[in-house]
One Martini backbone bead per residue (centre of mass of N, CA, C, O) as a GRO file, in nm:
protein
   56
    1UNK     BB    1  -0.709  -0.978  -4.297
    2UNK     BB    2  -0.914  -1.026  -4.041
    3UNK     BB    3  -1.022  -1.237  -3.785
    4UNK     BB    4  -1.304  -1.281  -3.704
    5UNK     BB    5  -1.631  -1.406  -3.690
    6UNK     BB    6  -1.813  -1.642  -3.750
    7UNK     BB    7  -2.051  -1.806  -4.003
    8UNK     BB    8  -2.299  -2.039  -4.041
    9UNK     BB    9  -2.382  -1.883  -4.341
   10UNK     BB   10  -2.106  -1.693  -4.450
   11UNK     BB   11  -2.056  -1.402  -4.427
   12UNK     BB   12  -1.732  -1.396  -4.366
   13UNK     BB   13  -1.714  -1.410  -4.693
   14UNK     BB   14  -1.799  -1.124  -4.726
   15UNK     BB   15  -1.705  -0.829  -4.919
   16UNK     BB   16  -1.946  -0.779  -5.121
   17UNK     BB   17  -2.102  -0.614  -4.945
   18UNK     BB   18  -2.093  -0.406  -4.623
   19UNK     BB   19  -2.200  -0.368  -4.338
   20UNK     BB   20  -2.534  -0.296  -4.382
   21UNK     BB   21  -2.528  -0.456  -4.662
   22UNK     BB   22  -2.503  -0.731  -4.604
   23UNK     BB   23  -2.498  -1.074  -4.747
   24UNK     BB   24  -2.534  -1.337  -4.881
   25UNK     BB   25  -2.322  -1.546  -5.088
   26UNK     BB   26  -2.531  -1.571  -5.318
   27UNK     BB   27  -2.543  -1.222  -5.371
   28UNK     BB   28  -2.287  -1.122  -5.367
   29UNK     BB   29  -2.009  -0.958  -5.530
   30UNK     BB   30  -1.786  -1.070  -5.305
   31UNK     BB   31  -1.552  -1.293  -5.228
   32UNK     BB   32  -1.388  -1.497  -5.014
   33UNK     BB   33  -1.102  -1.724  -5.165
   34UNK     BB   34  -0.919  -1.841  -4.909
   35UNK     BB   35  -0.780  -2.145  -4.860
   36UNK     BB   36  -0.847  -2.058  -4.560
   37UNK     BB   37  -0.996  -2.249  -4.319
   38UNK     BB   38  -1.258  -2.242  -4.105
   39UNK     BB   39  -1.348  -2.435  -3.816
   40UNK     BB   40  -1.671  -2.460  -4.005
   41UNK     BB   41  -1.511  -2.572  -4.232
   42UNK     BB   42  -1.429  -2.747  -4.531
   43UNK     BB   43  -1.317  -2.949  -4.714
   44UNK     BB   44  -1.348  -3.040  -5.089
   45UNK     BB   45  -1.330  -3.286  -5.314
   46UNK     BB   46  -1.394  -3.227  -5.722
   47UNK     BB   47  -1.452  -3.349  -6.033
   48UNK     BB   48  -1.786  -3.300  -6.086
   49UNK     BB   49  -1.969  -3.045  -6.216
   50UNK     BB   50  -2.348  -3.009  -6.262
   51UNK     BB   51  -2.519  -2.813  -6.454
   52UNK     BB   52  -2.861  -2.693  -6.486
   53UNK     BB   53  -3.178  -2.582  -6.480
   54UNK     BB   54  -3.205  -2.623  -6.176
   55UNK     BB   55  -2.980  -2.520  -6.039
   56UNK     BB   56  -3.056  -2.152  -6.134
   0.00000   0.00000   0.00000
């Protein structure tokens, strides 16, 4: 995969859909997750994720 232009919103990382069907990546169907991190993106280090009914 080459690498475009960053998105401050994320769209960067959406694989699918793609082209003019492009979305957010909360509503996408597949994110890239690769480890390499764009110049706008931070990397950080999580030990407990707390989810509830409020969270989604």
């Amino acid at each position: 995969m080459t690498r475009g232009e960053s998105s401050p919103v994320g769209l960067h990382r959406v694989v699918e859909p793609s082209g003019d069907q492009i979305t957010l990546p909360q509503t996408a169907q597949r994110l890239d997750a690769s480890p390499q991190i764009w110049a706008d993106e931070v990397r950080i280090d999580v030990d407990v994720l707390n989810l509830d009914a409020a969270s989604y």
